[in-house]
N, C-alpha and C positions, 0 to 999 in steps of 0.2 A: 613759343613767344620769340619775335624777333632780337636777335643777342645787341642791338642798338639799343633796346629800349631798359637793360642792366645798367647802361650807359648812363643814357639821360636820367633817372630816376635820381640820381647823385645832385642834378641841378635842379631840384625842382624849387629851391629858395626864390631862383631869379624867376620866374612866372614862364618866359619864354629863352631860348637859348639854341644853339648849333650843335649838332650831332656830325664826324665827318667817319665815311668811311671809304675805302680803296675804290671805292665807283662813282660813288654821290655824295651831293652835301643833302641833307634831312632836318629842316625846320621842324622843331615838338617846342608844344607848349600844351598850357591847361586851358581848358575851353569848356564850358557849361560841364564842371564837373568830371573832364574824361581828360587823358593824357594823349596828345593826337599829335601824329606825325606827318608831313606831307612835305615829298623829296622835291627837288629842285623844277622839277615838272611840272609843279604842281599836281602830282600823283597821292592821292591817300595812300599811306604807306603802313601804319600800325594804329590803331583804337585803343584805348585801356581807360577799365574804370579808375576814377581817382580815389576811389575810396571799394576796394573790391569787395571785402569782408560785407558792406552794408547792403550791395547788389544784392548779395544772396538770400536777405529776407523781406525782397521786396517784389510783389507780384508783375505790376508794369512797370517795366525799364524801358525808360525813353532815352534813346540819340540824338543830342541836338548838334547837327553840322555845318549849318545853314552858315550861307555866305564868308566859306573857308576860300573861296576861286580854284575850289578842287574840281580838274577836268575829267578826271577818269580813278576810278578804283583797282587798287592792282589786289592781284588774288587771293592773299590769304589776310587784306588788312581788316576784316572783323572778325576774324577768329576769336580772338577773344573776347568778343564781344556776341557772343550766342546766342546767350539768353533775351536778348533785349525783345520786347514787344512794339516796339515804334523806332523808326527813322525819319529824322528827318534833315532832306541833304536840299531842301531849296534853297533859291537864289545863288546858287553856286555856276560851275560852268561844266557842266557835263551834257555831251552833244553823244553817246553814245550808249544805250543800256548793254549791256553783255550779257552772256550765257553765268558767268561766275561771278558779278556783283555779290548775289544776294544766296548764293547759294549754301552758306554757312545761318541762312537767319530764319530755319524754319519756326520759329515761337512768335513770328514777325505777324503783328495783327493791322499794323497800320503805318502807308509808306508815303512818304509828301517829296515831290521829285519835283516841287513846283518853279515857274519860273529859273530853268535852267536853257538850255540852248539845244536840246535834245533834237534828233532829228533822224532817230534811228534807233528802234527797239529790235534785238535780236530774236530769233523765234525762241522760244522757251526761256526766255531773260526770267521772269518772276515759277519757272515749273518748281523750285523748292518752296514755296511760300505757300503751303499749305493751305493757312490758318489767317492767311491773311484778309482781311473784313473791307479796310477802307482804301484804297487807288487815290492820290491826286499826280496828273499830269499834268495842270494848269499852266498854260502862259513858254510853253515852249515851240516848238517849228517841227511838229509831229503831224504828216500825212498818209503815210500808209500804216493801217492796222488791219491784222485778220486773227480770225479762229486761233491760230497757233501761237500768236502774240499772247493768248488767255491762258497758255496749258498751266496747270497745275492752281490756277486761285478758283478752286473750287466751294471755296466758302465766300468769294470776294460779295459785299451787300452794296457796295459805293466805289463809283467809277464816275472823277471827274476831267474829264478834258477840255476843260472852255481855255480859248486865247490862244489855240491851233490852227491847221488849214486841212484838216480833217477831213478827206474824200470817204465818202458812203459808202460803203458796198452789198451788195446779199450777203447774208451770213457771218458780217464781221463781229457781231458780239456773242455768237454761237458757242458755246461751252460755258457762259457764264448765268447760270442755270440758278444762282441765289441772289442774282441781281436785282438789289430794290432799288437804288438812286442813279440814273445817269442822266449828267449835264454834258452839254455839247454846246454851250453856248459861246457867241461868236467866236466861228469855225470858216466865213464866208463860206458857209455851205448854201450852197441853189441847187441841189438835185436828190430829193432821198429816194434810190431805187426800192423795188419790192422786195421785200425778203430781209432788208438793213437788220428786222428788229427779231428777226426770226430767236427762236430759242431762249427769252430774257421774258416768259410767259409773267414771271412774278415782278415784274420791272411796277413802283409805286408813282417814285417819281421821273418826271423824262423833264429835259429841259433843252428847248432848241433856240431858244430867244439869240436877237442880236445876228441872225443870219441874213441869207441872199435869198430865201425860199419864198417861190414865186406861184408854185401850183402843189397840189397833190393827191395823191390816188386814190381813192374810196378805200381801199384795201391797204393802207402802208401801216395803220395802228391794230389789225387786223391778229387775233392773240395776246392783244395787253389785256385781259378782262381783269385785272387787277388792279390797274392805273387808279392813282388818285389826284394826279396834280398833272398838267400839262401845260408848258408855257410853248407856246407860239408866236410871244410879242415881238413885236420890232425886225418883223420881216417881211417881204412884198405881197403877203397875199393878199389878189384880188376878190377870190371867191373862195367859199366852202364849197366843196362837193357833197351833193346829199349823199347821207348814210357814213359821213367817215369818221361818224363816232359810235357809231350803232350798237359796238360790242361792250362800250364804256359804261357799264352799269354802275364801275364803283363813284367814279370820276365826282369828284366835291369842287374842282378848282379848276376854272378855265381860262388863259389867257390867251386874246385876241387882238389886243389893243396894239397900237401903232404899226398897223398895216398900212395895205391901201382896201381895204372892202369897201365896197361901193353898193351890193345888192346882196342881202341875205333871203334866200327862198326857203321855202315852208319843211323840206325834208330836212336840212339844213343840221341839226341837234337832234336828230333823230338817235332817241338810246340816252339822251343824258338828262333821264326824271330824277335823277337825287342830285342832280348839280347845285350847290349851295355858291359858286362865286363865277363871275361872267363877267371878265373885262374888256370893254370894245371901243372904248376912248381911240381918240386920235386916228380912227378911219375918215374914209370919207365915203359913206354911207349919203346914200340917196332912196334907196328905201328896202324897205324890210316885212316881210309876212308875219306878222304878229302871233300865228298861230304856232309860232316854232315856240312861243312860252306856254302851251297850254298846257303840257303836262309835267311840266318844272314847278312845284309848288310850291319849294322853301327858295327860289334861286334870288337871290341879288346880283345886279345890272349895273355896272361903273361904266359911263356917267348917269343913266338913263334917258330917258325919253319925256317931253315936254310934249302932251298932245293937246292944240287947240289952249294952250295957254296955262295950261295946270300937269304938273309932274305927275307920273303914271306910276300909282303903289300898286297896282294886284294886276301885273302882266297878266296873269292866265285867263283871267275872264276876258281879253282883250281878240279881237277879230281881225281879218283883213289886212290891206295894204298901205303901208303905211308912207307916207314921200317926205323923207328927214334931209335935214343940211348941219349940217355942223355949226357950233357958236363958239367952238374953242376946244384947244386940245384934251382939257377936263370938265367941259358944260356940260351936262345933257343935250341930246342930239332934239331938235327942234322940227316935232314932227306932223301932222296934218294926214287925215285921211284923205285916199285917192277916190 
């Protein structure tokens, strides 16, 4: 234990108070229950539970850090804070993760680094985190991640990164091999290479909405046979490519909606017979093969389709080509055989 914090414990009547020593001055105070130090630097400098004795017969021990305008953590300031199960240091100011943040928090199951100014993950920053389950990166200035960025979250199940500028790469979530949730949404991303998803076979949910994504490759979802949710709203796609869901047997939930699609053809949803949700609102569709619902039998269609003057209930029995125009961003699409 840092010989400062013998110190301060003498003042803990006034809430907050100065610690001075032959180097630095050390603001401590109490803060959601912990005794927290952070030096002139704005440097985290020592953790302490405020009540230690009650830690000890308590399963999940949570961190709450959040918006101290702490920039950086120096080495040994959670020592004493081991045992915890959860961190959480958003809304702070920390622009660089390190090799020895977190290297004292292997019991660590869940870390929220959101909205910080991050901009720079060291390789092996999270390798003592075992046991860790859930990731948020949210809302920081994060663009290069690779494989090595992952060592050691071999258990990680939730990995979010929306509100970055996020470049793709082959291989970049490779090691993270219990991965069910990852959101990527608005990342201005416009290009996912082959291979981005490689090794994330058990990935449930993906979430790429809010991007710049203008085309994509038959093969880019190619190994999720797992997937059950997929959002793709609110990005420039013009066209599906047939066959680029082919593998997507489990797939319940699909979003499409505020594109720019303009012609859906008949391979199109090829692979997605147990699809139960299809949103394609706010394209601009001019017409559509009707045949891409024929073997979707439980699926539901936001907005739907008006054909000939009466709303269409039982897509699957429906044929042919269909020449639709839009009535509004959530009408059904207003459509007429060609």
């Amino acid at each position: 234990m840092d010989p400062l914090l013998f110190i301060w414990l003498f003042l803990l009547s006034e809430g907050i108070f100065q610690v001075y020593s032959l180097e630095e001055t050390t603001n401590c105070r109490i803060h959601n229950h912990l005794f927290v130090c952070i030096n002139n630097e704005n440097a985290l400098q020592n953790v302490i539970f405020e009540d230690v004795n009650a830690v000890q017969t308590i399963d999940d021990i949570e961190l709450h850090l959040e918006n101290l305008n702490i920039v950086t953590l120096l080495e040994k300031s959670l020592t004493d804070v081991k045992n915890s199960t959860a961190l959480y240091l958003s809304e702070n100011k920390l622009s660089v993760i390190t090799r020895f943040f977190f290297q004292w928090l292997d019991q660590l199951t869940y870390l929220d680094l959101r909205n910080n100014i991050i901009n720079n993950i060291e390789d092996g920053a999270f390798s003592k985190l075992t046991n860790l389950e859930t990731l948020l990166l949210d809302g920081n200035y994060i663009s290069k991640l690779g494989p090595t960025t992952w060592k050691g979250l071999v258990n990680l199940h939730e990995l979010y990164i929306t509100n970055n500028t996020i470049i793709l790469r082959k291989n970049m979530f490779k090691g993270l091999k219990q991965l069910e949730t990852l959101a990527l949404d608005s990342n201005e991303i416009s290009d996912i290479p082959l291979g981005t998803f490689n090794g994330i076979s058990h990935i449930d949910l993906l979430y790429l909405s809010r991007n710049e994504i203008s085309s994509l490759h038959s093969d880019i979802f190619k190994g999720l046979h797992q997937i059950n949710e997929l959002d793709l709203s609110k990005n420039r796609l013009s066209s599906i490519p047939n066959g680029l869901f082919r593998n997507m047997k489990s797939l319940d939930s699909l979003w499409l909606n505020d594109n720019h699609l303009i012609n859906i053809q008949a391979e199109a949803f090829v692979g997605l017979e147990n699809l139960l949700f299809l949103f394609l609102s706010g394209n601009e569709l001019e017409s559509i093969d009707m045949s891409i619902f024929m073997n979707m039998k439980n699926v539901s269609v936001e907005p739907g389709f008006i054909i000939d003057g009466s709303l269409a209930t039982n897509l699957t029995i429906l044929r042919g080509i269909l020449r639709c125009e839009s009535m509004g961003s959530q009408d059904p699409y207003n459509c007429e055989e060609i």
